[in-house]
C-alpha positions in Angstrom: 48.0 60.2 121.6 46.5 58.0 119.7 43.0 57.1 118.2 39.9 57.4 121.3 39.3 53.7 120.8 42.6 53.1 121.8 43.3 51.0 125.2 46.2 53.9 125.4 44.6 56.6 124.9 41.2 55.3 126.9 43.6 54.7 130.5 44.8 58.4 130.2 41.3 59.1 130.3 40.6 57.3 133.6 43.8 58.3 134.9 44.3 61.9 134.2 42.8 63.2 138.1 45.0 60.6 139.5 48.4 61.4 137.6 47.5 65.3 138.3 47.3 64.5 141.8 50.4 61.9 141.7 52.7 64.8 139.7 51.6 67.8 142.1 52.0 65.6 144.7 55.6 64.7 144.3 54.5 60.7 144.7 56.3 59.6 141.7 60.0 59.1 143.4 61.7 58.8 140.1 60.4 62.0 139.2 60.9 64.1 142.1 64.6 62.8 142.6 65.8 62.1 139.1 63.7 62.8 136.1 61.9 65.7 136.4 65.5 68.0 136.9 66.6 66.1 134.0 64.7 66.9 131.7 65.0 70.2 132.5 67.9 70.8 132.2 68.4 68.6 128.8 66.4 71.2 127.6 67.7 74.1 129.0 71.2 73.7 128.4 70.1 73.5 124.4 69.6 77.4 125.2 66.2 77.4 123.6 64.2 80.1 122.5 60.7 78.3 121.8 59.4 74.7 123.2 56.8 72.4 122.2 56.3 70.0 125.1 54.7 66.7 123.6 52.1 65.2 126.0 52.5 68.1 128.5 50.2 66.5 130.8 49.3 69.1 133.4 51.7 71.5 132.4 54.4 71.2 135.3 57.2 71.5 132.4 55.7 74.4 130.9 55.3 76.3 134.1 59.3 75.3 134.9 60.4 76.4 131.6 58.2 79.6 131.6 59.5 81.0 135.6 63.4 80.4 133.4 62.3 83.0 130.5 61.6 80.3 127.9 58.3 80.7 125.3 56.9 76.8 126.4 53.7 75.5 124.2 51.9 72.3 125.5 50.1 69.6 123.4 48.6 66.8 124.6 45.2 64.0 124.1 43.4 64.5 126.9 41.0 67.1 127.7 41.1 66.8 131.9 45.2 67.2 131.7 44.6 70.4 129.3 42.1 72.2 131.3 44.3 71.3 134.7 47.7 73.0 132.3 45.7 76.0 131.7 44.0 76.3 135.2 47.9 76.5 136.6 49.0 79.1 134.4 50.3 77.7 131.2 49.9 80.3 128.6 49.6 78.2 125.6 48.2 74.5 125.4 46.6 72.4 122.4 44.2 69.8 122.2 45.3 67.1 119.9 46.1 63.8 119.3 49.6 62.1 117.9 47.3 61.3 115.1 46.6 64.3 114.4 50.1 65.6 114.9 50.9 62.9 112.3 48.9 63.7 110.2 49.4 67.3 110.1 45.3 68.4 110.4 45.9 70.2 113.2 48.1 74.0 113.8 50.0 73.8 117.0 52.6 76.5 115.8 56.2 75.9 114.3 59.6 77.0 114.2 60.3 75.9 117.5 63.9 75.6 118.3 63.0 72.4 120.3 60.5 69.8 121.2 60.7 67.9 124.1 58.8 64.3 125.1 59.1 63.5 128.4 57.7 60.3 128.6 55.1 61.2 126.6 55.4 58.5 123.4 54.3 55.2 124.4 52.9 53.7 121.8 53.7 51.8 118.9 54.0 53.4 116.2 56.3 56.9 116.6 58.2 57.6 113.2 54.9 59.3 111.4 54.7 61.7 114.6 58.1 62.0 115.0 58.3 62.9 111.0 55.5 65.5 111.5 57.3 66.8 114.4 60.9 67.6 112.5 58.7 69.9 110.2 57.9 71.8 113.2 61.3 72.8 113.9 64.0 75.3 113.4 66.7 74.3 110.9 69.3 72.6 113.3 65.8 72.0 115.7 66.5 69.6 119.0 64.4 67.1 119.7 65.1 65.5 123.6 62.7 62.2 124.8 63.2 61.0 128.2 61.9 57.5 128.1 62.1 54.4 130.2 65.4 53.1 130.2 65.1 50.2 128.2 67.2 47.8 130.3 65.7 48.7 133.9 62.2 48.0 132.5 63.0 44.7 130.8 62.3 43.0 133.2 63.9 39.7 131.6 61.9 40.4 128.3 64.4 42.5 126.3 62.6 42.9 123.2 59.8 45.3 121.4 56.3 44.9 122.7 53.4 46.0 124.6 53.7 46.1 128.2 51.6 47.1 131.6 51.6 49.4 133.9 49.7 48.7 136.8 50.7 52.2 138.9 51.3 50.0 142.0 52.0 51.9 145.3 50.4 54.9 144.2 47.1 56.0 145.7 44.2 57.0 143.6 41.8 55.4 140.7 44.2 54.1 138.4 43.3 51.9 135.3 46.2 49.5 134.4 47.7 51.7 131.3 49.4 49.7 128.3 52.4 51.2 126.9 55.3 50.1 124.1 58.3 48.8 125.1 61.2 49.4 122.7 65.0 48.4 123.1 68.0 51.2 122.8 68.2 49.8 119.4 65.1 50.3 117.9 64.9 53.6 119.7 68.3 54.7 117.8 66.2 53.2 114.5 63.1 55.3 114.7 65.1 58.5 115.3 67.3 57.8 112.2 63.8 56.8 110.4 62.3 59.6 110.8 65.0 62.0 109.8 67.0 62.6 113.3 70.8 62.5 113.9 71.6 61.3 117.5 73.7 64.2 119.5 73.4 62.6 123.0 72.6 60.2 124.8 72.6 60.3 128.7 71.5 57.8 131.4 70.0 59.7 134.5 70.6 57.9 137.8 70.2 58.4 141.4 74.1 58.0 143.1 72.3 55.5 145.4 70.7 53.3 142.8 72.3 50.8 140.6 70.2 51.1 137.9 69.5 54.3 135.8 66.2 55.9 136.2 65.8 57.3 132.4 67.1 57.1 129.2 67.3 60.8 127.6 68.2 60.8 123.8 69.1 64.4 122.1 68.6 64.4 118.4 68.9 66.9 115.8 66.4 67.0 112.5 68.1 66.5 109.3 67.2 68.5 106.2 65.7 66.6 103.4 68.6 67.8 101.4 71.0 66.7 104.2 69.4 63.1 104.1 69.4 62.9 100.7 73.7 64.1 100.2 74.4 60.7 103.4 72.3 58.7 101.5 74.0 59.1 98.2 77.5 59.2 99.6 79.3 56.4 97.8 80.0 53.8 100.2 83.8 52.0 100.5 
């Protein structure tokens, strides 16, 4: 996550009892009848030996993985969602924040044949971290982000910027949380910018709801040497 004075970073303070309690819950519908199964199985269906879950929160996608036979670390920014991950089992979590991860001062392990974010990168700027993160991957690593889907949350305003989330309906002590909005477009960009070649895209949706729930991107890291040979390729 990024720096503590950040507004972003500051709201998952607040709101870290409140989402553990919303998550464990079930009170997040989206979650409980969409999201959640999607992202696992995105991930397991890429057959992975070793995950790094990206802002793993209070764990529940560690503990999934780990009941199907699959080595899952956590990481996340927030010190109340890491003690709740390791109180319910999780066998491996890290302190840190996407800054850090950026930056590289921090060991979270590497050679992981995937890393997963489920909605975990809401901020700004994601192609240093998502850079970092290819160097902590297999050759041929996965990368899979489930994210808002860009056109359900527009909400009219279909362009990059900072937006609010107020957690409306959901009981608890919630601090309104600010998050980065980003269009399929400049989704596709950051990937490709930070040295990922798209291998699926997917669109999970309840059959009774017009709209899809999540957008789930599957991307592959790219070899420095593999950039480097499309890059020179002579052009037409």
């Amino acid at each position: 996550m990024p720096a503590p004075q950040d507004p972003l970073l500051r709201s998952w303070q607040h709101n870290a009892q409140a989402w553990i309690d919303a998550v464990r819950g079930g009170a997040i519908e989206s979650r409980r009848q969409v999201t959640d199964q999607a992202i696992l199985l995105a991930v397991l269906s890429r057959q992975p030996q070793r995950v790094l879950d990206l802002g793993c929160g209070e764990g529940w996608l560690l503990r999934a993985l780990a009941t199907r036979g699959v080595e899952a670390v956590g990481v996340d920014g927030d010190a109340t969602l890491i003690a709740a991950a390791q109180a319910a089992g999780a066998a491996t979590v890290h302190l840190a924040s996407y800054e850090q991860l950026a930056a590289g001062t921090v060991d979270i392990g590497h050679e992981y044949s995937l890393i997963c974010a489920n909605f975990a990168l809401l901020h700004q700027d994601i192609i240093p971290l998502l850079h970092a993160l290819g160097g902590l991957l297999q050759a041929q690593g996965t990368l899979v982000i489930q994210t808002l889907h860009p056109w359900t949350a527009a909400a009219g305003d279909y362009q990059d910027g900072w937006r609010e989330e107020s957690f409306a309906g959901l009981s608890g002590d919630w601090q309104p949380m600010p998050w980065y909005f980003r269009t399929l477009a400049s989704w596709l960009k950051a990937l490709e910018m930070a040295g990922f070649r798209l291998l699926e895209l997917h669109e999970p949706q309840h059959p009774q709801s017009a709209l899809p729930q999540s957008l789930l991107l599957v991307a592959q890291h790219v070899s420095d040497p593999e950039r480097s040979a499309v890059q020179e390729w002579p052009q037409p």
